[in-house]
N, C-alpha and C positions, 0 to 999 in steps of 0.2 A: 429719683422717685422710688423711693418701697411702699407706697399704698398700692392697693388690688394687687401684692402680690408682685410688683415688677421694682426693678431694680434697674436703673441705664445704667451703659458702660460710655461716661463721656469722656473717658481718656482714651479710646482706643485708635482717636485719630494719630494722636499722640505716641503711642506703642507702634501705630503697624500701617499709617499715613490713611487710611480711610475708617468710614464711619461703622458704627454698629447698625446693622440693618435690624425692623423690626417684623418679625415673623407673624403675621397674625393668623394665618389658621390655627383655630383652637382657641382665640379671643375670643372672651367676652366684649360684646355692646361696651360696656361699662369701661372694661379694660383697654380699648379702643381709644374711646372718648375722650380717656384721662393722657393716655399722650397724646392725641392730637392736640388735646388741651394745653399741653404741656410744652407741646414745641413750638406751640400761637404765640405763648402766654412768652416762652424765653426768648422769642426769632431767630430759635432754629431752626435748620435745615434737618429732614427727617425722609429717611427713606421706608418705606411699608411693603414686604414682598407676601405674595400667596395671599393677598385681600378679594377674598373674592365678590362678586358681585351681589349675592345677599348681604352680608356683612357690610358693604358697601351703601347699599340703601337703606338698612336699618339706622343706619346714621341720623343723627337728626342735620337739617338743613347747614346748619353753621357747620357741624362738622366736614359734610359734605364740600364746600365752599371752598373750606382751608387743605383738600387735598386736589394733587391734580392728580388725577385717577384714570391707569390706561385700563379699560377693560380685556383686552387682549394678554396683557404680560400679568396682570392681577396685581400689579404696582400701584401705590400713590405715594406722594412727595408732598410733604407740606417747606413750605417755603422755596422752593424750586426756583423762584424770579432770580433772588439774588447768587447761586449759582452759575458762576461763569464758565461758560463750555468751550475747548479748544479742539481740533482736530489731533487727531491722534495716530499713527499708524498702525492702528487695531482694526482688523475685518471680521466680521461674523457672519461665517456662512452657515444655510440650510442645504441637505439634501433635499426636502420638500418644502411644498407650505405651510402643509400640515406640522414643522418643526417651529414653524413661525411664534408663537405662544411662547418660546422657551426661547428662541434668538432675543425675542422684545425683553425679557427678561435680562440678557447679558447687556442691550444696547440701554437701557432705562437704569441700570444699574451703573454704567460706566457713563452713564449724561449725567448722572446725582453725583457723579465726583469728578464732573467738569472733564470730561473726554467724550469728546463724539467720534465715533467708531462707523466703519463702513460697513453697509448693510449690504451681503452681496448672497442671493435667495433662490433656491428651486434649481441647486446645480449640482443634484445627485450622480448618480452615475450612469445609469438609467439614459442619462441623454448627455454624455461625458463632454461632447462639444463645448455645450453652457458654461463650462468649467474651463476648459481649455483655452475660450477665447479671451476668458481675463488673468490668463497666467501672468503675461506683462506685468500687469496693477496689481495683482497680488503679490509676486514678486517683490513689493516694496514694505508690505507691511512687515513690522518687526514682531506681532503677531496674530496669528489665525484662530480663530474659535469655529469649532468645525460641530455644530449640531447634527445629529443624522439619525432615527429610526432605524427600521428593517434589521438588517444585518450590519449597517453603521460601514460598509466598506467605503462611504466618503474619505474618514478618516485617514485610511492609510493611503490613498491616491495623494492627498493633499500632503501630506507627508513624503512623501517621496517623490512633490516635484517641486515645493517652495521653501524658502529656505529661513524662514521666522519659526518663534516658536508654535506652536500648534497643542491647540487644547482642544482636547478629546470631550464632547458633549453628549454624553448617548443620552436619546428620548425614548420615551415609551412610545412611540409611532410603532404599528404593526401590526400582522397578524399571529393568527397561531403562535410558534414557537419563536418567536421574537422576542414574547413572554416578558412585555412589559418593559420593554429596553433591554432587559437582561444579556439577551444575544448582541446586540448594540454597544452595551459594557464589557462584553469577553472579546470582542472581535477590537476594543479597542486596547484592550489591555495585553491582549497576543497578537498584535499588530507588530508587523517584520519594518515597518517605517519608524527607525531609530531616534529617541528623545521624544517621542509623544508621549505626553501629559493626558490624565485620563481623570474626571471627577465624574461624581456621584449622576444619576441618572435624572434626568429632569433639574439638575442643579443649574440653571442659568446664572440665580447670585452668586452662587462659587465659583464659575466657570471664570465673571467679571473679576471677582476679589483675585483671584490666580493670574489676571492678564494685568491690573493694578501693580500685582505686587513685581511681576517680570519690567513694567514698566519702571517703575519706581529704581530696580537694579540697575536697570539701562540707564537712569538719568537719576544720580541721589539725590539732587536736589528734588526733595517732591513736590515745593511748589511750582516747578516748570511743567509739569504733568498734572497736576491735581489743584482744584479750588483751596484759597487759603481756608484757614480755619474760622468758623463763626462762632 
């Protein structure tokens, strides 16, 4: 599609075993429209990140319809049914709840390409127990997504007690000099817990493409991990 200006990348499942997400903050209505219309019209599967909830009801009714639309993670999927979802040994933790918005992000991202991932929430450090009492279960996953605000020192605890890979999520949770996740991002990038992976602040799609692609290494076959192709 190059009308309004857009261009899909539909080989990129092809290149790099998952799909091209479609970014819509900073869409037009119009612009919108014409892919959801577009992945009606071909039955495909289509994933939508950063949709927010205006843009969302400016919609007209049918477009409405054709996406499933989480208002929390600011995700919609058109054609989502025929996506088949398998358990995965991927966990996505929160320091708070408040990180929750940005976890639903990585979990909605890794359910559109058939992996459901363990949601495990509100185990900052703050009350280190919460965290502690599911070292066992953690323990098994092959890897961890570790979202955290404040100061982000979830990261390196989880880091230095499990032993999958660990992807470094900083959010913009916080006050004062937290500064927008910033301090969240330095604390996870000069973290003394060895092989932590660290993306962009508030990126839950990237966090997901990053734990895909670790998965994907573990297992080359991608269709054992990832929905076939549509």
């Amino acid at each position: 599609m190059i009308e309004h200006g857009i261009q899909l990348d539909k080989d990129r499942r092809a290149r790099l075993g998952f799909d091209e997400a479609i970014y819509a903050a900073g869409k037009s209505g119009e612009q919108l429209e014409a892919l959801i219309g577009e992945a009606v019209e071909s039955a495909s599967s289509r994933l939508f990140t950063r949709l927010g909830p205006q843009q969302f009801e400016a919609l007209p009714s049918l477009h409405q319809d054709a996406l499933d639309y989480d208002v929390l993670s600011r995700t919609g999927i058109v054609n989502g049914s025929c996506i088949v979802v398998k358990d995965v040994p991927v966990a996505v933790l929160t320091a708070g709840s408040s990180d929750l918005p940005v976890a639903r992000e990585v979990l909605r991202t890794l359910e559109y390409h058939g992996c459901r991932a363990m949601s495990v929430n509100d185990v900052g450090v703050a009350g280190l127990w919460r965290l502690l009492s599911r070292v066992d279960e953690l323990r098994r996953m092959s890897v961890l997504v570790v979202a955290a605000g404040m100061e982000g020192a979830l990261v390196s605890v989880v880091g230095g007690l499990l032993p999958g890979a660990v992807i470094a999520l900083p959010t913009s949770v916080g006050y004062g000099v937290s500064a927008g996740g910033r301090t969240a991002l330095h604390g996870a990038l000069a973290s003394c817990a060895p092989g932590v992976l660290v993306v962009n602040i508030d990126n839950g799609y990237g966090a997901a493409c990053a734990a895909l692609r670790i998965l994907q290494a573990a297992r080359p076959s991608a269709d054992q991990v990832l929905r076939g192709t549509h």
